[in-house]
C-alpha positions as CSV (number, residue, x, y, z in Angstrom):
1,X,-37.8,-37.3,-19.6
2,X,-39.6,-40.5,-19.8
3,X,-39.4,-40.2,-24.2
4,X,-35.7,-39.3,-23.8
5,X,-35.6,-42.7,-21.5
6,X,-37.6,-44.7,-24.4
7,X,-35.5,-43.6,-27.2
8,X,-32.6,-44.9,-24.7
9,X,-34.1,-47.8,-24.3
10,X,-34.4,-48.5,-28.6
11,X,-31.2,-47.9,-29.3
12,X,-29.9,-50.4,-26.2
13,X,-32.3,-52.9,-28.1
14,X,-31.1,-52.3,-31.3
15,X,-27.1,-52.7,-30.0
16,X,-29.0,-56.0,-28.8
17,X,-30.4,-56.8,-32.0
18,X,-27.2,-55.9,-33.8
19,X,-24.8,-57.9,-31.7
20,X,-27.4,-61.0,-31.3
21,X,-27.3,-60.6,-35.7
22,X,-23.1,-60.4,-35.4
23,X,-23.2,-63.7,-33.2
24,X,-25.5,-65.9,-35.1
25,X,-24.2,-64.1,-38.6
26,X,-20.9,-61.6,-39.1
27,X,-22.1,-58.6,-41.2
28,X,-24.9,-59.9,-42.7
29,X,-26.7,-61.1,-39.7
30,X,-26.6,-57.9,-38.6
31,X,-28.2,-56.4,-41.6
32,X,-31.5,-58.7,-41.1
33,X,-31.3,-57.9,-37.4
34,X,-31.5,-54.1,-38.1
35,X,-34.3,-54.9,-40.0
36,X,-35.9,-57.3,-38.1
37,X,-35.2,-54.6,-35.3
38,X,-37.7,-52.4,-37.4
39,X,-40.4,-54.6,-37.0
40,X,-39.6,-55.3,-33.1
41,X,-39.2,-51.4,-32.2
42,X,-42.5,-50.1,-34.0
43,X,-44.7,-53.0,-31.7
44,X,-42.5,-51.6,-28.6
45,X,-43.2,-47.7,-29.5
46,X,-46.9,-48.7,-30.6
47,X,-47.7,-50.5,-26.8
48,X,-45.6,-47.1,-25.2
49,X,-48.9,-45.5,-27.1
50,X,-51.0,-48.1,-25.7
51,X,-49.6,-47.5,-22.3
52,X,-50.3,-43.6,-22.3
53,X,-53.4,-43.5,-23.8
54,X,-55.4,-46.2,-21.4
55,X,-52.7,-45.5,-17.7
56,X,-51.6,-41.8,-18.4
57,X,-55.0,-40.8,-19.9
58,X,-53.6,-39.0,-23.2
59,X,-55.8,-38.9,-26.0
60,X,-54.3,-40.5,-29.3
61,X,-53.6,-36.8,-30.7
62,X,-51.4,-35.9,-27.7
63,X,-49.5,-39.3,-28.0
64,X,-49.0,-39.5,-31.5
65,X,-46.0,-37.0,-32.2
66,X,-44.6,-38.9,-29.0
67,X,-44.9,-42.3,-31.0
68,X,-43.2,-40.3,-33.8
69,X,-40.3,-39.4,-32.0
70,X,-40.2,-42.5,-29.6
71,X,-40.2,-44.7,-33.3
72,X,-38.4,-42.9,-35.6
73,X,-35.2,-42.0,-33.8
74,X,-34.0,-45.7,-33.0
75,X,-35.3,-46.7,-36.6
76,X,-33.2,-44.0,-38.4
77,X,-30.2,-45.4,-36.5
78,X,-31.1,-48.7,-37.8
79,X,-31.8,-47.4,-41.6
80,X,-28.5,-46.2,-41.8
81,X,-26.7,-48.9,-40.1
82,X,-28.4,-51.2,-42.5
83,X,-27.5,-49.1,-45.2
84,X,-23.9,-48.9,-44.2
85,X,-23.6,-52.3,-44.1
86,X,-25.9,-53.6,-47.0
C-alpha cells in the first residue's frame, strides 16, 4: 500500500510540476517542467530508499525493485507527456 501511495504522490507532483511549467510558460514550460520533474522525482524515490533501508530495516536488495517501481511509473508519465508535447 504505502508504494501504491508513493506513486500517488509522483504523479500529484508531476500535475504540480506541469501546471507550475503552464503558469510561468504555456506548452513549452511545461515540457522543461516534465523534465525538470525527472530530476526532482528520482531524488524523492532515491530518499523513499533512504527511508526504508535505515527506519524500516530493508536491505538495499529488498528496496531496490521498490525504487524501480516507486521511479519509473511517475517518470513514464512524464516521458510521454514530454513527448506529446515536445
Amino acid at each position: 500500500m504505502h508504494t501504491v501511495l508513493v506513486v500517488v504522490v509522483g504523479l500529484g507532483v508531476l500535475g504540480l510540476c506541469l501546471l507550475a511549467g503552464h503558469t510561468l510558460g504555456g506548452v513549452s514550460g511545461m515540457t522543461r517542467a516534465a523534465l525538470a520533474f525527472l530530476l526532482l522525482w528520482l531524488l524523492g524515490a532515491g530518499i523513499n530508499l533512504l527511508i526504508g533501508v535505515r527506519s524500516a530495516g530493508y536491505s538495499v536488495a529488498d528496496e531496490l525493485p521498490v525504487f524501480l517501481v516507486v521511479f519509473a511509473v511517475p517518470s513514464l508519465a512524464a516521458a510521454a507527456l514530454w513527448w506529446r508535447l515536445h
